[in-house]
N, C-alpha and C positions, 0 to 999 in steps of 0.2 A: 555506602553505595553498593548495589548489587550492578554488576555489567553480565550481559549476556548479546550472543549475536541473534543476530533477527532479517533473515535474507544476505544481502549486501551491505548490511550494517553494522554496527554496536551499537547497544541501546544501553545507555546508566540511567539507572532507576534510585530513586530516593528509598533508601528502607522506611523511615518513616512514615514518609506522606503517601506511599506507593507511585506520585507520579515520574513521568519520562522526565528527566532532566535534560537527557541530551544527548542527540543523535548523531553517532561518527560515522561517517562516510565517504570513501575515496575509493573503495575497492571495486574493480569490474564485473564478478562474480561472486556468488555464494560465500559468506566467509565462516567457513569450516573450525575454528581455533581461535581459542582468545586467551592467554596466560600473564599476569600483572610482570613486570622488570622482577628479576628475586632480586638485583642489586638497587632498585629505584621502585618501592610501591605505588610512586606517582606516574607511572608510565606503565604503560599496557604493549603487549605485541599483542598482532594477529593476523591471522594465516587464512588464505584465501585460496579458490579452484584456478582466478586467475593470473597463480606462479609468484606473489609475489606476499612478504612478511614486510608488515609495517609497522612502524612502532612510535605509538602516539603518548602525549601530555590529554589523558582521557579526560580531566578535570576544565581545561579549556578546550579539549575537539580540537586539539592543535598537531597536524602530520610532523613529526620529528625528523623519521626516515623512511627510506620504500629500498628495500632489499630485494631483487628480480630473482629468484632463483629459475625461474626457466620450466617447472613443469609442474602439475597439478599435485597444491597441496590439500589432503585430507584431514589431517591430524596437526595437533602441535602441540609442543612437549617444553617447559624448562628447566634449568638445575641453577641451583645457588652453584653446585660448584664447577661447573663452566662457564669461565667467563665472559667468552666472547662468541657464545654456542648457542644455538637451538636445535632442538628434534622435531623431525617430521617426517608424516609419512608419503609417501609417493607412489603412483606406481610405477611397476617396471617394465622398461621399456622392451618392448617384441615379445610383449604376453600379456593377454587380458586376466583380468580378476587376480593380478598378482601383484602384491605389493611390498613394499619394503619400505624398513626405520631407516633413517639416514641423519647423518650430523651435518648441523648447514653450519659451515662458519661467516660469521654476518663480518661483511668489509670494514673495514676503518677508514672514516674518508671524511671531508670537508662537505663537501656536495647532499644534498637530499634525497638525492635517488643515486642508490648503486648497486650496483652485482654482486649476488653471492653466488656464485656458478662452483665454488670450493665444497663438492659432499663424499662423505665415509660410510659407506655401509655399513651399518650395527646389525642389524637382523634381517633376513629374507624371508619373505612368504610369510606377511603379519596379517592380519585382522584391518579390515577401512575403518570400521569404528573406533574413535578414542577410547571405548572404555575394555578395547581389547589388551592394550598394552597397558603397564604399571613402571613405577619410576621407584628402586626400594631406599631405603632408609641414607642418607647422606650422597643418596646418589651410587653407590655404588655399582649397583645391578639394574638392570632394567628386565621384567618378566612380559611375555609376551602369551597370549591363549587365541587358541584360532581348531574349530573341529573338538575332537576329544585330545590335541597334544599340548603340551604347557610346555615354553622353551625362557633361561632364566640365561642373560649373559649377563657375566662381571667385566668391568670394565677395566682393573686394574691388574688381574691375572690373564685376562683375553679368552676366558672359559666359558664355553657356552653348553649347560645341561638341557637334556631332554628328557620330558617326564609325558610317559601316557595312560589313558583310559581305556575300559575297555569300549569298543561299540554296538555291543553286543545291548538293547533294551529289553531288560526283564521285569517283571512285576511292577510295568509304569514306569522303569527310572530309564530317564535321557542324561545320558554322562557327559554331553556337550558341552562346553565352555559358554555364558554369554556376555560374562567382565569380569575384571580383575581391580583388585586394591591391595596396594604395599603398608603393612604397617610401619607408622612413622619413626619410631623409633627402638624397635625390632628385628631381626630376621625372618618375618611369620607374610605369608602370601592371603589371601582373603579369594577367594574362586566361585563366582555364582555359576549355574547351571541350568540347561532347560528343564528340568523336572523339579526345581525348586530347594536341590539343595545348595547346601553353601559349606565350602571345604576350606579348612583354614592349614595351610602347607609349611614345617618347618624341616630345619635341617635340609634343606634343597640344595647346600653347596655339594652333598656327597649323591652320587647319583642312584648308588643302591640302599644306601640307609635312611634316605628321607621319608617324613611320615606324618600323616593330613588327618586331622578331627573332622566330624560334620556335623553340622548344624541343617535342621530342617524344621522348616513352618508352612514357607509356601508354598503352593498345591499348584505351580504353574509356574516359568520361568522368572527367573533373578533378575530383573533386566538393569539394575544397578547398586554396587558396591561404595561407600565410604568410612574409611576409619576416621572419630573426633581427634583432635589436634593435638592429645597428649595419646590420643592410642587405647584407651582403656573400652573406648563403646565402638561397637559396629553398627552404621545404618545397612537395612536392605529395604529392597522396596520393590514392588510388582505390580501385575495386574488386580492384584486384590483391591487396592487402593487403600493399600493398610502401610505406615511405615514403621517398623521394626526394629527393636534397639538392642543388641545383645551384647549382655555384662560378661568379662572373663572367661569370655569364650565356653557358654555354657548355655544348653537348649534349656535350661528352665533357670536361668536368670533372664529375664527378657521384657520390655515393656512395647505398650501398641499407640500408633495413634490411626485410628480408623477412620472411614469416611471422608476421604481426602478427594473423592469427588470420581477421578476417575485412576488408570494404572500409569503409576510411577516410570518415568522414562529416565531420567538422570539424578542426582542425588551429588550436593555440594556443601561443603564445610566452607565458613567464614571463617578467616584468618588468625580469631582470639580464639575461634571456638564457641561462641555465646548462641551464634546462631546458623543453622543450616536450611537449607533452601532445596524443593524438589519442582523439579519439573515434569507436568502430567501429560498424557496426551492427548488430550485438551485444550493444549496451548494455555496452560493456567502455571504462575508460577506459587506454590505455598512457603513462604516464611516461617521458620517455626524455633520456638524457644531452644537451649538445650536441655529445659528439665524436660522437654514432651509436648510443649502446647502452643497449640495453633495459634500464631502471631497474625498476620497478615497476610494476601489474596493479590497477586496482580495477573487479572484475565485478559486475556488479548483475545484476536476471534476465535470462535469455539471450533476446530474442525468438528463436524458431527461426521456422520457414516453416511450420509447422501443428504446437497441441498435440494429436496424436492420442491419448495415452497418458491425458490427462486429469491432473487435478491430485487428487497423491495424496500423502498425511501420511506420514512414515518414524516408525514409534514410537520406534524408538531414538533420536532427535536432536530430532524435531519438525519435522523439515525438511520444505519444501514441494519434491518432486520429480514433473518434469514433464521434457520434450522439451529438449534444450539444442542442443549444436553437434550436425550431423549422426549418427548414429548414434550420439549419445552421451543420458546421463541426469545432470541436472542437478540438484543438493540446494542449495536456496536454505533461507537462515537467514532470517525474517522478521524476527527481534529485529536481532541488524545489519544486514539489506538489503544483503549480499555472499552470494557460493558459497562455499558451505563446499568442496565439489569438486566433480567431474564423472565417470563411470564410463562408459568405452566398453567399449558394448555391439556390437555390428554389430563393432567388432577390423577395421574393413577402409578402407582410403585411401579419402575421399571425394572425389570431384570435379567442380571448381564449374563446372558445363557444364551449358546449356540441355538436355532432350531423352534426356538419359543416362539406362537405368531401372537407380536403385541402393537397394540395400538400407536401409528406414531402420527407426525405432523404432516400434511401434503399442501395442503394451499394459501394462502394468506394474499386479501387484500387491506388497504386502505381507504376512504371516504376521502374526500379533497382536503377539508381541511383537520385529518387525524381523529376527528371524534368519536369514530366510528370504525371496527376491526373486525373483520368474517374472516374463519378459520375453519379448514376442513380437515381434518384428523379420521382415517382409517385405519383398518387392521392389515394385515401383512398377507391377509389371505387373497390368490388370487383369482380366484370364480366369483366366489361369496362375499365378497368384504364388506365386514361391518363401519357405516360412514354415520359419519357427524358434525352438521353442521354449526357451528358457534357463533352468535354475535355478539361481540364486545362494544361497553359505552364505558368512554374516557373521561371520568368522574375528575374533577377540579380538586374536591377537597383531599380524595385520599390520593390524587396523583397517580392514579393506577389504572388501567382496564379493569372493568367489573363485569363476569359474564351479564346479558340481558336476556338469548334465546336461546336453548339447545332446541335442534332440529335432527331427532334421529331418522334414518334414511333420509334424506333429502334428491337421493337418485337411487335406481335399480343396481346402479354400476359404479365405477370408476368416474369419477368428479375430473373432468379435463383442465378446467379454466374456468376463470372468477373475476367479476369486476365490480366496480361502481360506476352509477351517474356521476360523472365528475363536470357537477351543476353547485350552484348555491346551495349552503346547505341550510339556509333560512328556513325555510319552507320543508317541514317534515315531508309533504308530499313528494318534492321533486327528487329525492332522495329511493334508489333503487339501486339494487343487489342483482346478481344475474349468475346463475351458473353454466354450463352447459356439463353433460355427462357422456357415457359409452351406452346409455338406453337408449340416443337417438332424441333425445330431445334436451332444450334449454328452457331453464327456469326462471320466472320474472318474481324475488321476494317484495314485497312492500314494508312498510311499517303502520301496523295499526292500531288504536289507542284502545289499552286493554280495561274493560269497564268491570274485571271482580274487584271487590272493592277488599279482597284477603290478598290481593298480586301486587307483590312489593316493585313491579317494576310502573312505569304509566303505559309502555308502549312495548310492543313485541311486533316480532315479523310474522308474516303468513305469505305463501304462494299466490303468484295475483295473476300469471299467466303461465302456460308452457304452449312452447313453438316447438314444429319439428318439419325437416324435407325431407322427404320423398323416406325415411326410414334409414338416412345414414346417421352413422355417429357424428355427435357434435363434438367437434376439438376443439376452438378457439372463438374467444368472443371481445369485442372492446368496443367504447361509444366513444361516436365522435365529439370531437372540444366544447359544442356546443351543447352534448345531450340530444338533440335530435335525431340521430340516428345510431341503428344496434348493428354492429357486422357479427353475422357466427358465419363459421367455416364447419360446412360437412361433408370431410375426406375432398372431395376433389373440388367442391364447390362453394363460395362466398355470398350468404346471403346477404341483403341490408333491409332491414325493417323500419320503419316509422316509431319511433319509443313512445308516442302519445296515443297510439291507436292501435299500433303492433299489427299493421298491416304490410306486407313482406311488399317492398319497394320493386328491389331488382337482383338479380344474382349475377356473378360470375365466375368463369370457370376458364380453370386453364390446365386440361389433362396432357399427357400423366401426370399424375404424383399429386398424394396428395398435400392440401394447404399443412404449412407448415407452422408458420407464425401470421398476423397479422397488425394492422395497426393503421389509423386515419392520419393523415398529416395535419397540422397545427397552421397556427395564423393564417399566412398567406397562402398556403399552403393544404386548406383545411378542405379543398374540393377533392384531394386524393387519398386512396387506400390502394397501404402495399402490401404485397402477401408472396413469402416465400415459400416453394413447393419441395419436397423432398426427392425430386427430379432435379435439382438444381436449377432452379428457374428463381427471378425474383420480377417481381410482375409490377407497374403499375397502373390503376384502373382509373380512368376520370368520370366523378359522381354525376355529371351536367353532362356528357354526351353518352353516358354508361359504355364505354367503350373503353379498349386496354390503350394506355398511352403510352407503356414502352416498357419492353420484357430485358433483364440481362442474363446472361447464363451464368449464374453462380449457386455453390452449394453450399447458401446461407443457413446457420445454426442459431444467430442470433440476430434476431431485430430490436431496436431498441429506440425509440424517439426521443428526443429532447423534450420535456416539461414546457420550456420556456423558449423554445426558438423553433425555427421550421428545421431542423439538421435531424437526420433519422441514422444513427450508428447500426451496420450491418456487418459481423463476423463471419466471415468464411472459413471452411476447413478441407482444407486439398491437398492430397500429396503430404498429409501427415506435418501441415505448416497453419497456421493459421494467421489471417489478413484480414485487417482492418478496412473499409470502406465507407466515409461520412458523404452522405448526398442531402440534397433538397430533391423531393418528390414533382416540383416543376422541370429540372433540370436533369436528364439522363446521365449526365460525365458526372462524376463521382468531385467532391470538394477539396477530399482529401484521402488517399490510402498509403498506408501501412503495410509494406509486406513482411513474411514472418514475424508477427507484433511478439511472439515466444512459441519456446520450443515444446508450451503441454498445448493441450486441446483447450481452447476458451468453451465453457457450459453459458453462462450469464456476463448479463451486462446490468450495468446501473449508471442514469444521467440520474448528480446530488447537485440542487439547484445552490450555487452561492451565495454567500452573504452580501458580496461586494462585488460586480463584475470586475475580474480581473486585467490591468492591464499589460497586453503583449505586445511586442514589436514586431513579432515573427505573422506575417500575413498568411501561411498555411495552419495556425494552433488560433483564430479568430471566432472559430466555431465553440472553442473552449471558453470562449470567456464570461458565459452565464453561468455557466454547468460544469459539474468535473466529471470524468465517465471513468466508473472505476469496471474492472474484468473479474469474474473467478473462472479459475481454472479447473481442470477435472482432477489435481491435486490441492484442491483448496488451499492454490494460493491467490491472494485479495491482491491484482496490483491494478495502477492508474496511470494513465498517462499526463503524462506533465508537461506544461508550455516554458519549464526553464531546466537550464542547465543544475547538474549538481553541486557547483559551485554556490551557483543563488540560491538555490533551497535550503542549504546547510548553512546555517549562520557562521559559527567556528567554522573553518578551515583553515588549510594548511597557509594560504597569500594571507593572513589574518596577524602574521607573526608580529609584521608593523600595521598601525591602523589605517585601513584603506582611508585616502582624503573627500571620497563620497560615500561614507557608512555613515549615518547619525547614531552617534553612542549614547550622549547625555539627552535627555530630553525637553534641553534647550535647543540644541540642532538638530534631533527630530520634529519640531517643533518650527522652524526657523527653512526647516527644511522643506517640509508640508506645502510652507508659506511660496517659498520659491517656487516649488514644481506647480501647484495652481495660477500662480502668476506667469510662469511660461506658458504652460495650458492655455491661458484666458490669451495672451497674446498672439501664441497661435492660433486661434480660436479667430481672433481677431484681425487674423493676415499679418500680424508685425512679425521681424524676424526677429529671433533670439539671439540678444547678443549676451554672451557671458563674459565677464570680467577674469580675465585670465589674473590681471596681477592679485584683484583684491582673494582669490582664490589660493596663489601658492606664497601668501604673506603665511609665515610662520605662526604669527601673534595670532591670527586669526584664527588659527589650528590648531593651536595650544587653547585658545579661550573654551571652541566650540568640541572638544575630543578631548578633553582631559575630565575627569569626575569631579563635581563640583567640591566636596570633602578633600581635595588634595592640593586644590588653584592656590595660586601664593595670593596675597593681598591684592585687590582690586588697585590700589594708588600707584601695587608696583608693574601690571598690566596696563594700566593706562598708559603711560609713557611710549611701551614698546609699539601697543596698539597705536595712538595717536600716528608717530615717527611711520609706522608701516605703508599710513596713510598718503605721506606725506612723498609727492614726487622727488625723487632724488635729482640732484645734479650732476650729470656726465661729462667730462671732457670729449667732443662728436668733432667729429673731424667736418669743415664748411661743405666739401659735399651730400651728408648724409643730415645740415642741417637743412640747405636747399632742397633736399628730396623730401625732407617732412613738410617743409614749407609750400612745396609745390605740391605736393600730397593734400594739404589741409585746403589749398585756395582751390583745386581740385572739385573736394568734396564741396566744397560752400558753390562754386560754378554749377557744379552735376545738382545738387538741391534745389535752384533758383529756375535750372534751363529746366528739369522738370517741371516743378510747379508751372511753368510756362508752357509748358509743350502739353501736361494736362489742359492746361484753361483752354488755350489754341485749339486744341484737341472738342472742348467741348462745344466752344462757340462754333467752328467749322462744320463740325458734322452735320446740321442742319440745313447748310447750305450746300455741301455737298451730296446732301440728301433730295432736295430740292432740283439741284441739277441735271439729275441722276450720270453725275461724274466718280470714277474712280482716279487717283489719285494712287500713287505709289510712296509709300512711307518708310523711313528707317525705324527700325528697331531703340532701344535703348544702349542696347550695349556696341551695337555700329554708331550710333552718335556718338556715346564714348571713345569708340577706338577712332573718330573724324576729329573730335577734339584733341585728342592726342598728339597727332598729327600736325594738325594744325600750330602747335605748341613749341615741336619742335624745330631746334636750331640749326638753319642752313647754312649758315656764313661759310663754315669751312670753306665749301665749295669753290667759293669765291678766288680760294688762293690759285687755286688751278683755272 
């Protein structure tokens, strides 16, 4: 199993198969540190921003314990030979950017959650990064690097050396620290550096006779250190994207494995040693042998260097595609959290070189139903830029996009925005491409049937109109649900044009500021178009009186409709917070908002249509239950909002310890279970009320049958028994009171049954005659007849005696 964190998570991954096995989750923040039990391999801690060290059974997602330490951990550290110890780092309190190692002693207690509020200072003014501190050989020492100073305390002597460099940069070399490794079974320090080299430290217990070899290869900083598990190899690893092995500490014993995709950001040894694992920044994890050779690939989403392309839905797969490696495009699976693949686009060697103006990806659409992929790919230059337009056809057999058009210049300028007729795509005709550019006009491509009979394709695109007003640049363009009409936005103004005859309908306009985003509302909804201005305005226009029907003041960044519902998501960014806002375009009051949704900037939004509408109980997350609306942020991170708690979304959890009595485990009561919940459905469906059977529910036998795994049930002959007997009403010794209240209780119910049915009939034959009279009458209720019969029931004798 490989574990690694991933936001507010653990993720274990299968070595073999590379999938997610299973996601742990309970922390409220960032979880910074993750280090296996040295006394229990089955058990994992880890350390989180918010304060608290938890220490799980990672194999089932099972919470063990929650230790609160009380203040933001960044690091975390363990030692076989402390027992009842963790290290971590923190900062210190009444001074920024300063931090310190500290000893947490984890409580001893019966409870799940406790305090470890007990810390010892080891070292002041460390490094935030884990790979700033080292742990050396049995524990002894722990080494700290931070600037050009290296500080080494022993823990048994209470000795703390300080070793420095100088800062002086000569001839290219930066003598800065940027990690550290302790050889395992050694006295010897391992020290990367920003200039690439690597300084290996012995004799460090004496403060003037200690003395460092160096090793150099790479031309750019070390960004991480590990020694193999007997000690004898060093990995290093960097922006090169090369990882590097060096033998006996010797610049010309050394082997490579190159082309690892992108620069090395951490570097991990497996526990035998058989295998080690690097993480790029790329968000890619590589597996790799220990003779040198590339095992296995697990890719999560790509950060690239800017999503320019925005994040757009693939209908065929559901994939979220967006910008990935250079001139390439990226199809992320959100149900596994891996690329499904990657499709170069730009076909040209990219090269990782400050300064260089190279071609990269800027636009991508899709065709309604995925068959069809336009891609716009420029250079980096910005007067001149060279632009190209692509259309891809999604071939069956080879399962893959296959170029069909290149279209060099397809605009004088900068390519704003891109769409499709999202019409039938039967009919090659009704099928159109649309761009609009910074030359002031928007382009109408078609598809026409190419007759060389040497043109390996049947059909290619050509330009089949350009619109342009009044000489502004065109930003924004989209067609409404049906096809019938084209809205482009130029700078302050929204035209709408007629798509069958391309005759400009109506315009609108709302200065200052120019349109920002735009978009038609859907279903019921499909008479409006909204458009937000970069004046913070968000406007809406009705098509059938051409008139604004209702403007809000906000300084929307993102607009985003629903596919499949009339709900339109719009992100706000004010005051350095950003807020959520769900409306329908009939309705001005917003359906649902979110304030500060997170603490980065939202860029993009994406509605990913469901497979199954989701059911919720929560009548504010109603709007979610077609669609999921995932964010990225201007730290490329991908997150979503969710209609449940994190209890239900995590299968393992910590209340999991006994088996909850409404989980179906075997998939005979999932099954049994199904069965039930459509039959409550269908009854309420039906106006009946749901009665649940409380006893046949906390019958033992019945719990045991339906949650136990079928491989482990004792003999069905010796189930039958207990089942049958479960069944079976027992006999109570009830005292004659509480037999009387049953029994007046049941003649009760059989009375309240009968006078209904009766008071319906009554009910039905009357009303006709009271209709006919035109008489009202004054009625009781059901449940005032009930509390009259009540009454009437009861016994007045007493009274009598007085």
């Amino acid at each position: 199993y490989l574990l690694c964190t991933s936001g507010d998570f653990v993720k274990v991954y299968s070595v073999n198969t590379e999938e997610t096995l299973r996601l742990i989750g309970g922390h409220a923040d960032l979880v910074t540190g993750i280090q296996l039990n040295p006394h229990n391999h089955m058990q994992l801690y880890s350390s989180s921003l918010d304060g608290t060290i938890k220490l799980w059974d990672f194999m089932d997602g099972i919470l063990i314990k929650t230790f609160t330490v009380g203040s933001q951990l960044l690091a975390l550290y363990t030692l076989a030979s402390a027992e009842d110890s963790v290290f971590v780092v923190i900062p210190k309190k009444g001074e920024r950017d300063t931090f310190q190692l500290v000893s947490v002693k984890l409580t001893k207690g019966a409870g799940q959650d406790l305090e470890s509020k007990e810390l010892s200072v080891v070292l002041d003014g460390v490094g935030a990064s884990m790979k700033h501190i080292a742990f050396g050989r049995e524990g002894a020492y722990v080494v700290s690097v931070k600037g050009v100073n290296l500080k080494v305390y022993f823990f048994k002597r209470k000795l703390l050396n300080r070793f420095s460099l100088s800062t002086l940069k000569t001839k290219g070399g930066d003598n800065r620290f940027s990690c550290v490794a302790c050889h395992p079974t050694e006295d010897c320090i391992a020290t990367g550096h920003a200039d690439g080299k690597i300084r290996l430290w012995r004799n460090f217990h004496h403060k003037k006779e200690y003395t460092y070899s160096t090793l150099h290869w790479h031309h750019d900083i070390v960004m991480d250190l590990a020694f193999s598990m007997e000690g004898t190899r060093l990995l290093s690893g960097g922006v090169e994207s090369v990882l590097v092995q060096w033998h006996n500490e010797s610049s010309c014993q050394k082997d490579f494995l190159p082309r690892l995709g992108s620069p090395i950001e951490y570097i991990s040894m497996s526990s035998d040693g058989a295998l080690c694992c690097t993480l790029h920044t790329d968000n890619r994890i590589s597996i790799i042998n220990s003779n040198l050779r590339f095992s296995r690939s697990i890719q999560g989403l790509i950060k690239s260097r800017d999503v320019k392309t925005g994040l757009v839905v693939d209908p065929r797969t559901k994939a979220l595609v967006l910008n990935g490696e250079p001139g390439h495009l990226q199809f992320y699976s959100l149900q596994s959290d891996q690329q499904l693949f990657s499709l170069d686009i730009v076909q040209r060697q990219y090269i990782h070189e400050a300064g260089l103006k190279q071609s990269d990806l800027v636009k991508v659409a899709f065709s309604a139903r995925g068959t069809w992929l336009a891609t716009v790919e420029e250079s980096e230059e910005v007067t001149d830029p060279e632009l190209q337009l692509k259309l891809w056809f999604y071939h069956e057999e080879a399962q893959s996009f296959q170029l069909n058009t290149r279209i060099n210049t397809p605009h004088d300028n900068h390519i704003t925005d891109m769409c499709f007729r999202d019409m039938d795509e039967l009919g090659d005709d009704s099928l159109i491409l649309v761009t609009t550019g910074r030359d002031c006009v928007f382009k109408v491509w078609v598809m026409v049937e190419d007759n060389d009979p040497e043109a390996q394709q049947n059909v290619s695109w050509t330009c089949d109109f350009i619109g342009s007003y009044h000489n502004y640049q065109a930003t924004n363009c989209c067609f409404s649900e049906d096809g019938s009409l084209l809205a482009v936005s130029f700078e302050e103004t929204v035209t709408v044009w007629d798509s069958l005859t391309w005759d400009l309908k109506c315009t609108f306009c709302h200065p200052p500021g120019n349109i920002r985003k735009i978009c038609f509302g859907r279903l019921t909804c499909s008479k409006y178009l909204i458009g937000a201005t970069d004046y913070g305005f968000l406007c809406c226009w009705n098509l059938l009186t051409c008139a604004l029907e209702w403007s809000a003041h906000l300084n929307i960044v993102v607009l985003q409709p629903d596919p499949v519902s009339e709900h339109i998501a719009a992100v706000s960014w004010l005051s350095k917070e950003s807020s959520l806002f769900v409306f329908k375009p009939n309705e001005p009051r917003p359906i649902y908002i979110q304030r500060n949704l997170c603490k980065e900037k939202i860029l993009l939004a994406a509605f990913v249509p469901r497979d199954e509408p989701e059911m919720t109980s929560s009548e504010k997350y109603l709007w979610l239950r077609k669609s999921q609306l995932f964010f990225l942020t201007d730290t490329q991170e991908l997150m979503t909002l969710s209609t449940k708690s994190l209890e239900e979304r995590l299968t393992p959890s910590n209340k999991q310890l006994a088996v909850e009595e409404s989980l179906p485990v075997t998939p005979f009561s999932l099954l049994l279970g199904k069965h039930r919940h459509q039959q409550a459905q269908e009854d309420t469906d039906l106006g009946k009320p749901v009665v649940h059977n409380k006893r046949e529910q906390a019958s033992p036998a019945v719990k045991e049958l339906l949650h136990t795994p079928a491989h482990v049930l004792p003999s069905a002959s010796f189930l039958c028994t207990i089942f049958i007997n479960s069944l079976l009403i027992s006999k109570e010794n009830k005292s004659a009171e509480e037999v009387a209240d049953e029994v007046e209780m049941e003649s009760e119910k059989a009375e309240d049954e009968s006078d209904e049915e009766d008071v319906t009939a009554m009910e039905q034959e009357d009303t006709s005659h009271m209709e006919l009279l035109g008489e009202m009458t004054c009625k009781l209720s059901k449940s005032q007849e009930k509390e009259l019969r009540k009454i009437r029931k009861m016994d007045y004798s007493w009274i009598s005696a007085f």
